[in-house]
N, C-alpha and C positions, 0 to 999 in steps of 0.2 A: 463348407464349414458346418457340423452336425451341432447340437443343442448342445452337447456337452462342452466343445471347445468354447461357445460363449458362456455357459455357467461357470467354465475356470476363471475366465479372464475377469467377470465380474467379481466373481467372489477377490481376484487380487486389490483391483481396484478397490472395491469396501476397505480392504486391508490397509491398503493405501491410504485410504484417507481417516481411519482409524488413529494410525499410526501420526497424526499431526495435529493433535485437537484442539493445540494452543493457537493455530496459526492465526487465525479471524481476529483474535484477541490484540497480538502482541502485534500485529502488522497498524491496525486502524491507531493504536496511541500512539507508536512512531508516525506515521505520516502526520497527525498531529501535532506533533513536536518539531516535525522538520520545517511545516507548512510557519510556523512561529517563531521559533527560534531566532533569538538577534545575532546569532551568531552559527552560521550553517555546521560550519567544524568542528564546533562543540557535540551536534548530535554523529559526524562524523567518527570520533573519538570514543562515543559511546559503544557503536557497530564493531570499532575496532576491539574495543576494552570486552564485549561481552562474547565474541566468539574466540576471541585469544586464549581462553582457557584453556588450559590441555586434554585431552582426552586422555581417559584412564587405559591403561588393556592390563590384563595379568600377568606375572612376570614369569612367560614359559614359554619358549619358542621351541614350533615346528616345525623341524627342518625338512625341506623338502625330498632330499636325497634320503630319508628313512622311508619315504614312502613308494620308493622306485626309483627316483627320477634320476635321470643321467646324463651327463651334458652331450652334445654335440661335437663332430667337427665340420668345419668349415671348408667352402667350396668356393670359388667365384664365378659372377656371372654379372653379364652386362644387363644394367638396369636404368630407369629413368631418376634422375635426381629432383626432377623439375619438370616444368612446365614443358621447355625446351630441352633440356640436356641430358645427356646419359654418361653413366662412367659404368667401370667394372667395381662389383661391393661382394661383400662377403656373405654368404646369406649359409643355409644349413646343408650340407651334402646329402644328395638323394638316399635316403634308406635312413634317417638320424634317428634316435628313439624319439618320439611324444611324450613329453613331460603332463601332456592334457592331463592326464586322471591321476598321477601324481600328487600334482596341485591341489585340486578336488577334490581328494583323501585328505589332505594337508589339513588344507581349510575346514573341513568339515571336520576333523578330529575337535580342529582349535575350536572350532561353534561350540562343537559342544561340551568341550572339557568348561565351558564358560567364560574362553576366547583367550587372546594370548596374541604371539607373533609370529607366522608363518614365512620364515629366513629361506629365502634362495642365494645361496651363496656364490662368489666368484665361479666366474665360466659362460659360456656359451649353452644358451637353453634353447630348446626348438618345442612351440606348443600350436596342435593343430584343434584347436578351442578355445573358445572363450574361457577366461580367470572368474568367476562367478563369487565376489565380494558377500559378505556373510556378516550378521552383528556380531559388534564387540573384537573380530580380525583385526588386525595390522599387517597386512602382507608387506614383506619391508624385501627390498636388493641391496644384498650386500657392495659394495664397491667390486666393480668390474663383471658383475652379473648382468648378463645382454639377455632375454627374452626376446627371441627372433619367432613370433606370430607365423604362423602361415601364412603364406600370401594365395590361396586359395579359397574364391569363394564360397566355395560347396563345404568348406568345414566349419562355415561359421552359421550352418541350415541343418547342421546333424545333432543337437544336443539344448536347443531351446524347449520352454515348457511346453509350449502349443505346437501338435501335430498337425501341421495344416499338409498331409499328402504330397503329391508332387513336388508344392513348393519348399519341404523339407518340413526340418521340427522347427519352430521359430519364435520368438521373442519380444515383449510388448516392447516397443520398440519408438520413438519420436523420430522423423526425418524432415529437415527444415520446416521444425514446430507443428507438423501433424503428426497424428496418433496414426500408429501402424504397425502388422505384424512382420517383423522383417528380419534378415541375419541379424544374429547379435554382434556386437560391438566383442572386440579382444577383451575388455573389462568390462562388467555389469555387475550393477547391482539394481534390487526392485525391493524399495520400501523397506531396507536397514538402517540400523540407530550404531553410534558408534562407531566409523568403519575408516578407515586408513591405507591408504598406499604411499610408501616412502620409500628415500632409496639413502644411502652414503653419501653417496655426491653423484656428479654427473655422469660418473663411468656406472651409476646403476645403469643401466636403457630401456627399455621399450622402445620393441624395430616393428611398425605396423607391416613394413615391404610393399608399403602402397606401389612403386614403381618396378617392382621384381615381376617379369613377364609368369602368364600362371598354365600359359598355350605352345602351341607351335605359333601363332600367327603374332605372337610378341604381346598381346593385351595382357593390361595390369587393371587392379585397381581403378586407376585413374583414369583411362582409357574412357570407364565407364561415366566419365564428363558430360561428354560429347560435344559439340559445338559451342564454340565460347561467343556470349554478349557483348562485352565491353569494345566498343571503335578505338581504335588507337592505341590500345593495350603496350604496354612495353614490357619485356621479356616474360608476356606471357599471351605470346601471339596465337601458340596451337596445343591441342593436348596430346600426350602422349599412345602414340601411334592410333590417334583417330583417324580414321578415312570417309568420307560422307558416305554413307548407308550403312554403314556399320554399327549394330546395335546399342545403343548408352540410354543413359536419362532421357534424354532429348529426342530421341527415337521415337518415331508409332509402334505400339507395342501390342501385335496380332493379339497377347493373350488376355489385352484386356477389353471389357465391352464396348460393343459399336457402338450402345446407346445409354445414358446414363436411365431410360425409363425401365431398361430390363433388371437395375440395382436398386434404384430407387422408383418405382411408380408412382409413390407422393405427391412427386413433382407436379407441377402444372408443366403446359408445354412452353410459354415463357420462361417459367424455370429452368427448365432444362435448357431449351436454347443460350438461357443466356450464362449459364455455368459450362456448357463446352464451348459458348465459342462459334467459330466459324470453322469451317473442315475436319480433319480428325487431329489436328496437332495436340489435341485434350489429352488424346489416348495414349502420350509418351508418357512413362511413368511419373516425370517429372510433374506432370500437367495433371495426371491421371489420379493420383493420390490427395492434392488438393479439392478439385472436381467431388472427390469423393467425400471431403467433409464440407465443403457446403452443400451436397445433396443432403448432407445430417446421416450417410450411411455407418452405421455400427462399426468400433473395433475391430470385431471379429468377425468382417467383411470385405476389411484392407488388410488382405493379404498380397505379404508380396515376396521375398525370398529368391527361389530358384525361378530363373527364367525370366527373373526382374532386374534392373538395374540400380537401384538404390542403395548404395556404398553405406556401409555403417560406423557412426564416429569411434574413433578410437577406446573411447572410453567414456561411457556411458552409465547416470547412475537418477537414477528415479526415484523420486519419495522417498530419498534418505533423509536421515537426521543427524547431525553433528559428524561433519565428515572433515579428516585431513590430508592432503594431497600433497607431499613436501620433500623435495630435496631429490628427483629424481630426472631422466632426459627420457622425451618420447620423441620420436622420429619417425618420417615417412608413414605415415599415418594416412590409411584409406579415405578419409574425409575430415571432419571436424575432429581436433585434438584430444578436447574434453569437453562435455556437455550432461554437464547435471542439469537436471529437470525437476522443477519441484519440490529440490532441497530445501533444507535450514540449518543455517549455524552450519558454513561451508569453508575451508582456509585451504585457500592453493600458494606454496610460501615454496619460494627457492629453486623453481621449477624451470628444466631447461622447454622450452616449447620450441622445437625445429621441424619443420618440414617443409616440404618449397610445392608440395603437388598441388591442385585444383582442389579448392575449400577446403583448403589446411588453414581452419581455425584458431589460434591456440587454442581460447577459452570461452565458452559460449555457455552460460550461467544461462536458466531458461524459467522463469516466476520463480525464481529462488528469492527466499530471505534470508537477510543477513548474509552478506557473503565478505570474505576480505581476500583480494589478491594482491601478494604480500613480495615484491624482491624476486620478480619472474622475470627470465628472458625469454623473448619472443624473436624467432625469424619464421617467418610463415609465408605459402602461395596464396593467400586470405588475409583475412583481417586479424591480428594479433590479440585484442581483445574483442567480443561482439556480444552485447547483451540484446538478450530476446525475452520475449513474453507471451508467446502461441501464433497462429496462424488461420485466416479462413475463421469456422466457427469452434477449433481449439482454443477456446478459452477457460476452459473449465480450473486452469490453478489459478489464476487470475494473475496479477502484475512481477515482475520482477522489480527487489525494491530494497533499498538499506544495503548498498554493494559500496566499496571503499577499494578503491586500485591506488596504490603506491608504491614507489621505491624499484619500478618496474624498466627496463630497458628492450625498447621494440628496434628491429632491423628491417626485414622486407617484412611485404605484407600489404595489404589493401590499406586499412584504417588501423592509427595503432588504436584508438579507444573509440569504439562504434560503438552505438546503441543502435539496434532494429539489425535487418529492416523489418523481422517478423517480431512483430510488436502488437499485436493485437488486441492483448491483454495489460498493455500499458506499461511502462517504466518509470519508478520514480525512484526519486533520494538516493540516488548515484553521486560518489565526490572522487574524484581523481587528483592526486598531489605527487609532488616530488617525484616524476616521471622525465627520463631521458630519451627520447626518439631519437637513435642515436643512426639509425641509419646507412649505416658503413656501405653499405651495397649503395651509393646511389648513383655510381656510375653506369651498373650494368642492369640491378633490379631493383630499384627505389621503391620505398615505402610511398603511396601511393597520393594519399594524405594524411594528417595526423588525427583531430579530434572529428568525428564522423556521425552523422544521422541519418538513415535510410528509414523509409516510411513511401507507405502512396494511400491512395482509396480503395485500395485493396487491401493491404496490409493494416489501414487505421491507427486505432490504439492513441493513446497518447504519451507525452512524454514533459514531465517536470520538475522541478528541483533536481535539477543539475550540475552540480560542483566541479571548475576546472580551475585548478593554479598549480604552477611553480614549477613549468615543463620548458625544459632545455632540448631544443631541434639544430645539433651543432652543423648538421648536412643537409639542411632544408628537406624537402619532400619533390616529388616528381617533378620538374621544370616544364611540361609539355602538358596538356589537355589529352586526357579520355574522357570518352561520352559514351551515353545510353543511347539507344532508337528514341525515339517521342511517338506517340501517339498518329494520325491522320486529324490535322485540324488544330493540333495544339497551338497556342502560342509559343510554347518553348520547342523551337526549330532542333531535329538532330544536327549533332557536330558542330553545336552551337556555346552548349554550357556545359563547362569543366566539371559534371556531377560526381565521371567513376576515378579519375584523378587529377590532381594539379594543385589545389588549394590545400593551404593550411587547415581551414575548418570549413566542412562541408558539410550543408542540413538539406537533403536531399529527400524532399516530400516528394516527388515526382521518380522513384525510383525504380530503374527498369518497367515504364506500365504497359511495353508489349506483351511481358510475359504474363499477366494477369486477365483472364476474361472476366472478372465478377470483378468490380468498381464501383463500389456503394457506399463505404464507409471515409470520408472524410477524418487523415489523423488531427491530433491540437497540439501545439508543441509551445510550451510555454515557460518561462521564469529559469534560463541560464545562464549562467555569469562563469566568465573565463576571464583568469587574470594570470600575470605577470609568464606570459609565453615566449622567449627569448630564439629567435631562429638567426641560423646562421646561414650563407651563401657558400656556392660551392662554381666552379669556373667549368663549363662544358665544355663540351669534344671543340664547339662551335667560338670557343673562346668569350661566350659573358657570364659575367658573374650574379648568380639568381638563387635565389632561396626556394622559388616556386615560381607556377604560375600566370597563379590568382593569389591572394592574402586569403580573402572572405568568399565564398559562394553558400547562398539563402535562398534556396531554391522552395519556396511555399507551397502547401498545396494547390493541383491546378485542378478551376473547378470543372473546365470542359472535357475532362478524361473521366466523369460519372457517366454510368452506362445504366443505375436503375431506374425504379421508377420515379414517377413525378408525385406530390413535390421534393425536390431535390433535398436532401436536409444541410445543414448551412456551412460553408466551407471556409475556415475562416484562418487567417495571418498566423504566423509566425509570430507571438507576441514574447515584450518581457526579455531581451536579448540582450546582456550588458559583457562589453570587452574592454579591458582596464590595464595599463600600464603594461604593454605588450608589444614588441619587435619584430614586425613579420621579416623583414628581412627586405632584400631588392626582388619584388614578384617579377616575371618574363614580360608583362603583358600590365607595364605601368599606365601606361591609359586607358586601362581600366579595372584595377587594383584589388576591384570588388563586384561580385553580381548580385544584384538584391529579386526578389520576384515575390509576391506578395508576402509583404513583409512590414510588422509595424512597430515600431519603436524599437530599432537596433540603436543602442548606446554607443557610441565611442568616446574612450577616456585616455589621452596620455596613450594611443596606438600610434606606434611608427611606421608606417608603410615606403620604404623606398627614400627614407630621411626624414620621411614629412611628417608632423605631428597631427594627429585627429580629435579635436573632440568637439564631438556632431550627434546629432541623433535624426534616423535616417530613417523615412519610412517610402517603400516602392509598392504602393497597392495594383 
């Protein structure tokens, strides 16, 4: 990487944070407000009332077909639907025009005539690039307009800002909450005000073709997984056409350093040692790219692109401002759905969210403020909703915070409402209401649990003021236990506690800490109140009738999985937990309803477990 490719990328950044100057301001009085308020829903209400506005555009649409663009016909080929399954899907016939530079022109006319609406009308669209979002646009799909992405890696490495050579042209880029240069995402934006993507209704789409084979040897997308964590996982036992040694995330990956001293020599040799770890497992990309921001290594140092394996989210949008997201369906989607980073004044409203592959996130809001997700459905191979706040030592937007999910309906998926686990940068003033987990798959691929918190000592961060009411679970959640590995030494045994699924509401401070060599950061997870959670039973293959099960699992930070130095800094409970007037339903596993693990002062009020009424206040140090 030459001097010039980091003088761009800073110069973007400056821009970037130019471009937000209220943030500091208006973030510090809300938390103040929320931290007070006698009534949390009120400042709920406020979040809602101040990004509901409408964004303006001009009244002049760009229709795409004046700029070239031509639809496609259609071909079929067998593809992965899922984790496990394959059918035959429609995807674009070899030789179809690229709408790429189409759009491009589209959009760019509409910048700069002083923006407007850029209409892709009914039909079938084949684009081999990224949509690159522009202030003051509305790209809008007409009803029955499919944008069928390419499902090839290498064309999402041909047309980023930053030339990084081999690795192609590529894109600042965030990958589970680290900074990096990588494919772009099918959609991007970097540091626009104003900006929209809507659709008629659901027959708009976005088709990522996560699962559409892109070789002779069948690998998709997803492929580039590679080996799955979770024990016990149900109907998401293997990934698509992975075979062990065969290249993914997870992989050692020749092209990156043997040693982090030849990228970073800063280091001391403690440092180093204890940022990779034991062997070279550091070196899969997956490991390798974290590694890379606790060495403190530059931007435009993590490069990764061609010859790496980091799948890029569907839709992708950075240091925007006043963005709306509404009324459209994305599918099969190469990684996370959508992931803003760093936005404000954000509204995802009416939103079909499907995909079933390996971290098919719906939505993954990342130190955003202000956000409202508004009347979405979600079926996801992931967690349906997942709020993040950085990763490692990306902290630099600081917390996600003032986010408001309502009116929302999840089906599969990990967690329908998680916070973390890349949280590092903290979360707060999160309220969740009038939410259905409705579940339908729960015979074959159940939602996993419903209200979710992932965190470890590696991950950190904190998490407070919390807001959960008025969620209807008609088909319970997973009946059976998934687990994570544990550490060597832990108190909490593998294949022990129900952390990756089974419970209703899962606070999982201990989450996955195999995968993590750097263990230092102790999260705090405090002041959450959940009320009126109403779950219903459903009768399995084995004939009993269960909602879950576990009800509760409270898994606290544990403090013998810190690996720095001495003295330890202080690892403390799970505090401030109140559950009110709520029906978990009949859990599988009534004898013992609940797991608590340092944890102090969990409330119960008017909770039915199994018939039984609770009101206790419970603490398991």
């Amino acid at each position: 990487m030459n001097k010039e490719h980091s003088m761009t990328i800073d110069t973007q950044r400056r821009s970037l944070m130019k471009a937000l100057p209220a943030a500091a301001g208006l973030t510090l009085g809300v938390q103040a407000r929320a931290a007070t308020a006698p009534d949390p829903w009120l400042q709920a209400q406020a979040i809602i009332d101040r990004v509901s506005r409408p964004l303006k555009f001009r009244k002049q649409d760009f229709v795409v077909t004046a700029y070239g663009a031509q639809t496609c016909t259609m071909a079929k080929v067998k593809a992965w639907i899922s984790f496990e399954e394959q059918d035959v899907v429609d995807t674009p016939a070899a030789g179809s025009p690229d709408c790429y530079t189409s759009i491009k022109a589209a959009i760019a006319a509409c910048h700069e005539a002083g923006g407007g609406r850029v209409l892709v009308p009914a039909g079938n669209w084949y684009c081999a690039g990224p949509i690159v979002l522009l202030s003051n646009v509305n790209l809008h799909l007409s009803a029955g307009a499919h944008i069928y992405f390419s499902n090839n890696p290498a064309d999402y490495a041909k047309y980023g800002d930053i030339d990084c050579g081999k690795h192609g042209k590529l894109s600042i880029s965030r990958w589970q909450s680290n900074d990096c240069l990588n494919f772009s995402s099918m959609i991007y934006a970097y540091g626009q005000d104003n900006i929209a993507l809507t659709g008629d209704d659901w027959t708009s789409t976005l088709n990522g073709q996560g699962g559409v084979p892109f070789n002779e040897q069948g690998d998709c997308w997803w492929t580039w997984k590679g080996k799955l964590k979770t024990l016990n996982a149900v109907a998401q036992g293997s990934t698509p056409n992975f075979t062990k040694g065969k290249m993914s995330e997870n992989t050692e990956n020749p092209l990156n350093a043997e040693s982090l001293s030849t990228i970073a020599p800063q280091l001391t040799e403690a440092e180093r040692l204890l940022i990779q770890g034991e062997g070279a497992r550091w070196r899969a990309d997956a490991q390798y790219l974290p590694a890379l921001s606790e060495a403190g290594v530059p931007l435009s140092k993590r490069v990764f692109g061609l010859g790496h394996y980091l799948r890029p989210p569907m839709i992708q949008l950075i240091g925007c401002t006043n963005v709306l997201l509404q009324g459209y369906h994305v599918t099969h989607t190469p990684f996370w759905q959508h992931h803003p980073v760093h936005c404000r004044n954000i509204v995802i409203r009416k939103v079909h969210c499907e995909s079933l592959g390996p971290n098919s996130d719906g939505f993954d809001p990342e130190a955003c403020d202000h956000v409202l997700i508004d009347g979405c459905t979600f079926d996801t191979g992931d967690d349906c909703i997942a709020i993040k706040a950085g990763k490692d030592l990306d902290t630099q937007y600081g917390p996600s915070q003032n986010i408001v999910i309502q009116n929302c309906t999840m089906q599969s998926g990990h967690g329908a409402v998680t916070l973390g686990s890349e949280m590092a940068g903290g979360i707060q003033n999160v309220y969740a209401q009038n939410l259905v987990f409705q579940n339908i798959n729960w015979a074959t691929n159940p939602l996993n649990t419903a209200i979710r918190l992932k965190t470890n000592l590696n991950r950190g961060g904190y998490l407070r003021n919390f807001y959960v009411r008025d969620i209807s679970i008609p088909n319970g959640v997973q009946t059976s236990p998934s687990f994570y590995a544990s550490l060597p030494g832990s108190p909490i045994q593998s294949k022990t506690v129900a952390t990756a699924a089974g419970a209703i509401v899962t606070f999982d401070c201990d989450y996955t800490p195999v995968s993590d060599n750097v263990r230092t950061r102790p999260p705090v997870v405090s002041n959450v109140h959940i009320s009126n959670v109403k779950v219903g039973n459903v009768k399995t293959r084995d004939g009993k009738v269960v909602s879950c099960y576990q009800a509760i699992v409270i898994l606290g930070p544990v403090a013998s999985d810190y690996n720095g130095p001495l003295p330890m800094p202080p690892v403390v409970p799970v505090t401030d937990v109140t559950i009110t007037d709520c029906d978990f339903g009949l859990p599988a596993n009534m004898e013992q309803p609940w797991f608590l693990y340092n944890v102090k002062g969990l409330t119960l009020k008017n909770v039915v477990i199994g018939g039984k009424v609770h009101n206790t206040t419970i603490a398991k140090l």
